[in-house]
C-alpha positions in Angstrom: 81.0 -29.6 63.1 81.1 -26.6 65.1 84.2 -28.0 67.2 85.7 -28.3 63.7 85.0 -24.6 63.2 86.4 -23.7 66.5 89.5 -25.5 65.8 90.0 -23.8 62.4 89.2 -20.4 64.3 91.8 -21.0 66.8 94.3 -22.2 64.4 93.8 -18.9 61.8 94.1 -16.5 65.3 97.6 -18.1 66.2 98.9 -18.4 62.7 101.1 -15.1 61.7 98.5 -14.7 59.1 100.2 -11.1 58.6 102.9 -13.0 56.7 101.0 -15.0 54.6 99.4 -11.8 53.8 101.8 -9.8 52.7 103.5 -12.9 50.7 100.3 -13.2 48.8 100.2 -9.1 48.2 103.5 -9.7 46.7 102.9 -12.7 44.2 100.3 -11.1 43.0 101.6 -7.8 42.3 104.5 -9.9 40.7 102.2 -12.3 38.3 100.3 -9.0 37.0 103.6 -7.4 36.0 104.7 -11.2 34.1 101.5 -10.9 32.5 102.4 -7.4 31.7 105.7 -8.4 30.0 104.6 -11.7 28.5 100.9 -10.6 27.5 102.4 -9.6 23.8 103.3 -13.1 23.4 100.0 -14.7 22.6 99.9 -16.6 25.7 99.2 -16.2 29.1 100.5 -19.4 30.4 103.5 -17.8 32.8 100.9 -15.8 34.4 99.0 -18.6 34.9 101.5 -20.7 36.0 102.4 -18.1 38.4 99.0 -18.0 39.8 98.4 -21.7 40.1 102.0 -21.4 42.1 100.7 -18.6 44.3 97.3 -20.6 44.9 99.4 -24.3 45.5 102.1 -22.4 47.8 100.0 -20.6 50.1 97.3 -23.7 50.8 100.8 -25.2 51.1 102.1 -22.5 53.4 98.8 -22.9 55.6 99.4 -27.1 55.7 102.4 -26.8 57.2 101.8 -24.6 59.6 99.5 -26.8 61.0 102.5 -29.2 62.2 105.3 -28.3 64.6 108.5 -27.1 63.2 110.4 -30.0 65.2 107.7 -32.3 63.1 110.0 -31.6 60.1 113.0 -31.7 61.9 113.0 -35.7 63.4 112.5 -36.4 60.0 116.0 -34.5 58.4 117.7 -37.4 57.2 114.1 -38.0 54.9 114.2 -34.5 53.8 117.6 -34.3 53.2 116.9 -37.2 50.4 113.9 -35.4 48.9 116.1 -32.1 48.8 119.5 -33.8 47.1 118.7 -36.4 44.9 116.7 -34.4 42.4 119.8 -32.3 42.4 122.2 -35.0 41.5 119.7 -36.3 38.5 120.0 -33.0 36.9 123.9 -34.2 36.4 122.5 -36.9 33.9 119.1 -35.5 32.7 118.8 -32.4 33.7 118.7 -30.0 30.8 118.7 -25.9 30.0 115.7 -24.2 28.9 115.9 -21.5 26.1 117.8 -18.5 27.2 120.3 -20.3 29.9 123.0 -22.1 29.8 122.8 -24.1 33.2 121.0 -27.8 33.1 119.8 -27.3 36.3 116.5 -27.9 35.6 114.1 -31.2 35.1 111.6 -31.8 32.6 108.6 -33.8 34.3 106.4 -33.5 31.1 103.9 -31.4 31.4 106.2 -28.6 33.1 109.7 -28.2 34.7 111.4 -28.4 37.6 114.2 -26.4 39.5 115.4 -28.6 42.0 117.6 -26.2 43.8 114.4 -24.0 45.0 113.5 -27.4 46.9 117.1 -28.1 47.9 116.6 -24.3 50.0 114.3 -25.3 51.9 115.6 -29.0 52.4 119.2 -26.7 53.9 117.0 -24.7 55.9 115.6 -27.9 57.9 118.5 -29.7 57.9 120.8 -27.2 59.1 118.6 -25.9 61.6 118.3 -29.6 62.7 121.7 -29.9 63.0 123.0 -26.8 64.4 120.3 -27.0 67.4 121.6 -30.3 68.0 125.2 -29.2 68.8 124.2 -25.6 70.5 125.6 -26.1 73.5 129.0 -27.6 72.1 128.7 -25.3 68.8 131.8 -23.6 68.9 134.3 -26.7 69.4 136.0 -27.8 66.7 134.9 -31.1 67.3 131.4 -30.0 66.3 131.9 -27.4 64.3 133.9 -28.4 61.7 131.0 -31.2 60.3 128.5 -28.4 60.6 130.6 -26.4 58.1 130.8 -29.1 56.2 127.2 -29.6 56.1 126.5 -26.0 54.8 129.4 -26.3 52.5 127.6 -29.5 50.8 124.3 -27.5 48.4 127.3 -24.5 47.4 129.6 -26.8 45.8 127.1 -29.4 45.0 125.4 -26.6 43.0 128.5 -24.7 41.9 129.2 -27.8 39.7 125.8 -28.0 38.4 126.7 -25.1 36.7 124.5 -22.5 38.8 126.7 -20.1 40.4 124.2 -17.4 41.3 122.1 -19.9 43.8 125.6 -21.0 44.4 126.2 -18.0 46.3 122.2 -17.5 47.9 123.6 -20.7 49.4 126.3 -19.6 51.1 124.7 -16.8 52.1 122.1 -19.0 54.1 124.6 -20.3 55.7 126.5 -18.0 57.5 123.4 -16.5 58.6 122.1 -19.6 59.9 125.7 -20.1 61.3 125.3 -16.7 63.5 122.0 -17.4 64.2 123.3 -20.8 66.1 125.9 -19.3 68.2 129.3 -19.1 66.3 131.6 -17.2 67.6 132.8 -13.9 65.7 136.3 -15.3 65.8 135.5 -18.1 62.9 133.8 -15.3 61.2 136.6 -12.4 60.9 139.0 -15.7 59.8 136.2 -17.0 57.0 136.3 -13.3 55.9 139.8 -12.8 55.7 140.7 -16.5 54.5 138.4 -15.3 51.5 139.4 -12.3 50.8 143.2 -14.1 50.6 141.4 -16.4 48.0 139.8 -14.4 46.2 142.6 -13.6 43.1 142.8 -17.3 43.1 139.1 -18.0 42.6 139.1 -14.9 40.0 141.8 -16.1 37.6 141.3 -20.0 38.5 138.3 -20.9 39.2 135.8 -18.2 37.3 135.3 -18.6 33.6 136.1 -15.9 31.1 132.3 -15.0 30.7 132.2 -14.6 34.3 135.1 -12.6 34.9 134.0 -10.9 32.3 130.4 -9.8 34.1 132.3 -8.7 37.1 134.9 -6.6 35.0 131.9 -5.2 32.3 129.4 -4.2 35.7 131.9 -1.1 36.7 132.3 0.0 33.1 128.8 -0.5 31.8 129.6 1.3 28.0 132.2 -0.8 27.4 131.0 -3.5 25.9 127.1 -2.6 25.9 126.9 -5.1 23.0 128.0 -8.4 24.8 128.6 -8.6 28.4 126.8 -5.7 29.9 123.8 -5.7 27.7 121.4 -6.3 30.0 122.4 -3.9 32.6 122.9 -1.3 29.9 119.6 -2.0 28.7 118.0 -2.3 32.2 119.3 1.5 33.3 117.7 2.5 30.0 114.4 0.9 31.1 114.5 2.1 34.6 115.2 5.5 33.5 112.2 5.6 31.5 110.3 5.0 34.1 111.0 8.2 36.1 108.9 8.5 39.4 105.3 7.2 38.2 106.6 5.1 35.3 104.9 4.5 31.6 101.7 2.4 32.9 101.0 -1.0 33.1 101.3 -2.8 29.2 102.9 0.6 28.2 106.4 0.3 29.0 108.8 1.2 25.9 111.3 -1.3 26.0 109.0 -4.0 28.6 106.4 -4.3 26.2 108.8 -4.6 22.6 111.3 -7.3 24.9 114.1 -4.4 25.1 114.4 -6.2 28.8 116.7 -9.0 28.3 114.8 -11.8 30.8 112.3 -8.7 31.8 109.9 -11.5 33.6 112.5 -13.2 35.2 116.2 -12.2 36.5 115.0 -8.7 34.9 111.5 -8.2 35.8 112.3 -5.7 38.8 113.7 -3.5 35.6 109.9 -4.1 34.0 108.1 -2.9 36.7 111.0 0.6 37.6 109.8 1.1 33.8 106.2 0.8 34.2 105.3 1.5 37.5 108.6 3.6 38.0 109.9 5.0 41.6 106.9 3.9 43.2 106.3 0.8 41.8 109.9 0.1 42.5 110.2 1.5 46.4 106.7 -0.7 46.8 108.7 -4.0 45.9 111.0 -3.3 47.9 108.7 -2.2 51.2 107.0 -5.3 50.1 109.9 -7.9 50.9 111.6 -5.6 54.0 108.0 -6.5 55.5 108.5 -10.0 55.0 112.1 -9.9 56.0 111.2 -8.1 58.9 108.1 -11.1 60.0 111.3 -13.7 59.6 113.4 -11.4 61.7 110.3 -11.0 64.5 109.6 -14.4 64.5 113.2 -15.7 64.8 113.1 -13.1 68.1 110.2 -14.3 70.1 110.8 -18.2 69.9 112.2 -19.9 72.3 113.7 -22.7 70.8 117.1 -22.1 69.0 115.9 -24.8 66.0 113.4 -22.1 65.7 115.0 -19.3 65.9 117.7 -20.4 62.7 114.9 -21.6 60.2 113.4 -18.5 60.3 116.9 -16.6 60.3 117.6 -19.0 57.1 114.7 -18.2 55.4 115.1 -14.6 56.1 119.1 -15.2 55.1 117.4 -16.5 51.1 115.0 -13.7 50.8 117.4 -10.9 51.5 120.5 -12.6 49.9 118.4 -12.6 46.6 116.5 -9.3 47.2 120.4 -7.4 47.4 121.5 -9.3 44.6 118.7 -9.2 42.3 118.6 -5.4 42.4 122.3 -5.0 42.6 122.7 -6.8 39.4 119.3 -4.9 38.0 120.5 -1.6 39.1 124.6 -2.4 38.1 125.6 -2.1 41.2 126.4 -6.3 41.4 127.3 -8.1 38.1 124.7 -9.9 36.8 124.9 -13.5 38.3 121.5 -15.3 37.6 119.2 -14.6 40.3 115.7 -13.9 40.7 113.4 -11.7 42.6 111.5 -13.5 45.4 107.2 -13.7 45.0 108.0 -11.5 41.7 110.0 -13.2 39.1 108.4 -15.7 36.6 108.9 -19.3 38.2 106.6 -21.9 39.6 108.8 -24.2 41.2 110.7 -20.6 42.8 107.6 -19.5 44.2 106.0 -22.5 45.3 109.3 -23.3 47.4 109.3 -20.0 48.4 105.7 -20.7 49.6 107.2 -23.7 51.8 110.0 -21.8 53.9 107.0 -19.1 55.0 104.7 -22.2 55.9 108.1 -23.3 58.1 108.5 -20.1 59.3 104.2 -19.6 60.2 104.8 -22.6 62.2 107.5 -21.6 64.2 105.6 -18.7 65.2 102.4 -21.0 66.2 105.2 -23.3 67.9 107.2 -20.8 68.8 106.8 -21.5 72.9 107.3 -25.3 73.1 109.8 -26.8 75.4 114.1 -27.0 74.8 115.9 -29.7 73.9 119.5 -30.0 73.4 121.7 -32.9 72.5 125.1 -32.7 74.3 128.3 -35.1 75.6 
C-alpha cells in the first residue's frame, strides 16, 4: 500500500498538474455561465452535462498521462480507425440537432455525439506519428507529398460533411504541425500564395450563397441585421451592454431573454462580455493564452520531435478556435460555426478536448525518453 502511495506521489509531482489546473479553472467558469444562459429553461441538463464532461475528461486527462506518448503512437493505424469511421457513419446516419444545419452529429440514445472532436485528437496522433517518422527526410518530395496528403484527408473529409468551420480548425492543425516537423518556409510562402491565387475560385465556386453571404454581411454588419448578420449584430449589442464589469451573473438583458442567438454555444463568449463584461471577457481570454502557452512550453523542452508536434497540434486547435470564435463573436471574422474551447456548451467538445491535454501531460512526463527516427 504505501509503495502504491509513493507511486501515485511521484506520478502527481512529474505530471504538469499546472495544465490540468488551469483547464479545470476554465470548464468550470464555462459550465456556470451555460447554466447562466440555459437556467431560464427549466432544465439544467447542459450544465450538467458539462460537468459530468469536465469530471470524465480530466480523470481521462490524468489516465493518459500515465502512458507514454509513443504508447499511442505504435498504435496510429488503430486510432486512425476509432477517429474516421464515426466520421464516415455520420454520411448515412448522422443527423442535425435543432438550430444547425450540418448532420455531423450521432445519436447514441441517451445523448449525442460529435465525431469530429474525436477525429482532432485521432489527427493529432497520427500526424505526429507520421511526420516524426519522416523527420530526417521531411522536406523531399518523396516524403512530403503523402504527409500533405495525410493532413489534407479530416479537411475535405469534413468539408463534405457539411462542417466547414472545423473544416478550417483542421487545416489549421495542420500547418502548425507541418512547421513544427521541419518544413521548410519555401512550401509555406507557395501554399500561401497558391491560396491566395485560389481564393476567387473557391469564393464564387465552391462557397454557397449563405456562406458568401456571411463573409460579405461581417464588414457591413447593418446591412442585413435581419438575416445574415443577426447574430453578430445582436452579439455587439450584448457585448456592449456589458461595459467593463458587465450586468451580473443571471442578469444579462439579452443572455437571460435568449437575445444571443446560440449564447451557450458558438455565442456564449457574447454571454459572458454581457454579464461579466471587460473582465469577464479579458479572464477568458488570459485563461486559454495560459493553456496555449503550457502547449507551447511543453512542445519546447521535449526532446523528441513526435513530442514536440502533438503538443504544437494541440496548441494549433485551441488557438485556431480561440481567434476564430472571438473573431466571429466580436465581427471581426464571419461567423463560421465554431466554438469556444473548455467554455461552450458540448460534452463530446470538451471531453475530447480533455484527451489532447492528457496527450500533451504525457509528453511532458515523457518528455526526456530516447530518439528514434525512421530513415532510407
Amino acid at each position: 500500500m504505501l509503495k502504491f502511495f509513493s507511486r501515485l506521489a511521484d506520478f502527481i509531482r512529474e505530471t504538469d498538474r499546472l495544465l490540468l489546473y488551469i483547464c479545470i479553472i476554465a470548464s468550470v467558469f464555462g459550465s456556470v455561465e451555460i447554466l447562466s444562459v440555459t437556467h431560464r429553461l427549466s432544465t439544467i441538463r447542459p450544465f450538467a452535462v458539462q460537468i459530468a464532461s469536465m469530471f470524465v475528461g480530466a480523470f481521462a486527462a490524468l489516465f493518459i498521462s500515465m502512458f507514454d506518448f509513443e504508447t499511442f503512437l505504435k498504435r496510429w493505424y488503430l486510432i486512425a480507425v476509432g477517429g474516421i469511421i464515426p466520421v464516415i457513419l455520420t454520411f448515412f446516419i448522422g443527423f442535425a440537432p435543432e438550430g444547425t444545419d450540418d448532420k455531423a452529429w450521432l445519436n447514441l440514445g441517451f445523448t449525442t455525439f460529435q465525431p469530429a472532436e474525436l477525429l482532432k485528437i485521432s489527427f493529432i496522433i497520427t500526424f505526429a506519428a507520421h511526420a516524426s517518422a519522416i523527420k530526417p527526410n521531411i522536406n523531399r518530395l518523396k516524403y512530403l507529398l503523402p504527409l500533405v496528403i495525410h493532413g489534407a484527408f479530416p479537411v475535405i473529409l469534413i468539408h463534405f460533411q457539411g462542417d466547414d468551420g472545423t473544416a478550417l480548425v483542421f487545416a489549421i492543425m495542420f500547418l502548425g504541425m507541418l512547421y513544427a516537423a521541419g518544413v521548410s518556409w519555401k512550401y509555406f510562402v507557395a501554399a500561401i500564395s497558391a491560396a491566395i491565387i485560389a481564393s476567387p475560385i473557391v469564393y464564387f465556386f465552391i462557397m454557397n450563397e449563405d456562406q458568401r453571404k456571411r463573409i460579405v454581411g461581417f464588414l457591413n454588419i447593418e446591412a442585413d441585421i435581419k438575416g445574415s448578420t443577426y447574430q453578430q449584430y445582436r452579439a455587439r449589442m450584448a457585448l456592449a451592454n456589458g461595459g467593463v464589469f458587465g450586468q451580473g451573473l443571471f442578469n444579462g438583458s439579452l443572455t437571460q431573454v435568449g437575445g444571443v442567438p446560440e449564447g451557450r454555444n458558438d455565442f456564449i463568449f457574447v454571454s459572458i462580455g454581457e454579464e461579466l463584461g471587460f473582465i469577464g471577457c479579458l479572464s477568458v481570454l488570459l485563461l486559454l493564452a495560459a493553456i496555449c502557452f503550457r502547449c507551447i512550453h511543453t512542445a519546447r523542452i521535449c526532446r523528441k520531435d513526435s513530442g514536440k508536434i502533438i503538443c504544437v497540434g494541440f496548441f494549433s486547435m485551441i488557438f485556431a478556435q480561440l481567434i476564430i470564435n472571438i473573431g466571429m463573436c466580436t465581427a471581426v471574422l464571419p461567423v463560421i460555426g465554431v466554438t469556444l474551447p473548455f467554455f461552450s456548451s458540448g460534452g463530446t467538445s470538451l471531453l475530447c478536448t480533455f484527451l489532447g491535454v492528457g496527450l500533451v501531460m504525457s509528453v511532458y512526463k515523457h518528455r526526456n525518453s530516447r530518439i528514434i527516427y525512421l530513415r532510407d
